[in-house]
N, C-alpha and C positions, 0 to 999 in steps of 0.2 A: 544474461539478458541481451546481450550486444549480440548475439548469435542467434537467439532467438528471434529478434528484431529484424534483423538481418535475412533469415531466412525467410522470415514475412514479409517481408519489400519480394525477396526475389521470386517466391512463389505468388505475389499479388494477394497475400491474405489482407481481407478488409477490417475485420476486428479481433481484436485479444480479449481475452479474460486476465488477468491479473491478481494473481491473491498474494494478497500483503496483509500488513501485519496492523496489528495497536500497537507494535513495538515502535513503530514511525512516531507516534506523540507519548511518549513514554514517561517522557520528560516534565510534560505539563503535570501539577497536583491532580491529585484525585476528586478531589472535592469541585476541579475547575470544569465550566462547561464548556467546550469545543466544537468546532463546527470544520468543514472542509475547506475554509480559506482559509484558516491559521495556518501559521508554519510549520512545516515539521521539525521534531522536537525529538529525535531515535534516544534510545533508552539504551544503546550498547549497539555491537558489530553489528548482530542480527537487523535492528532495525534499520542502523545505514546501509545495508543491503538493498533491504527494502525501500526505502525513501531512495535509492539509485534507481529501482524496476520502477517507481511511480516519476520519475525525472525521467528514465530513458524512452518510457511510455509517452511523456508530453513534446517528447521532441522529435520519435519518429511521427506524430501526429502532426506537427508541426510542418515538419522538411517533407513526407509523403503522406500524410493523411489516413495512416492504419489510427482507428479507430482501438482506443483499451478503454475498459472498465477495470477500475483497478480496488478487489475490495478489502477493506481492513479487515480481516477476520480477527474477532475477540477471542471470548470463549464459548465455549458450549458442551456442557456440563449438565445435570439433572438439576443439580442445585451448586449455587456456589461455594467453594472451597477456602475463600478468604475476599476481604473487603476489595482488592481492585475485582476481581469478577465483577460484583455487581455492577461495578461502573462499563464493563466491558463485555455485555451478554449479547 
């Protein structure tokens, strides 16, 4: 992500995409409802991976102003496979 970032300041890219994970709140119950100011909450490696590319994304916004969208992708399935899907389509 730091290279990523990086190469966007130096080529002057103005915004990113970002795909992350449901693994960044992983941690919260299933039953709980959540919204984008909670904390993140990674569910293992993968997700502090991730909650690092949505950290390093706020702070090249921060110090030079590249613009990210950063989106949690769930699942996407025809139908779900087991009860966290549904909380995650």
């Amino acid at each position: 992500m730091y290279n990523l970032y990086e190469a966007a300041r130096l080529h002057k890219v103005k915004r990113v995409l970002f795909a992350s994970s449901n693994h960044v709140t992983g941690f919260y119950r299933q039953d709980e409802v959540i919204d984008a100011t909670m904390p993140v909450r990674p569910d293992g490696y993968y997700g502090i991976s991730k909650a690092f590319g949505e950290n390093i994304s706020r702070f090249y916004f921060d110090r030079y102003g590249i613009e990210t969208v950063c989106m949690r992708i769930g699942s996407s399935f025809p139908e779900p496979k087991d009860r966290r899907m549904l909380a995650t389509g």
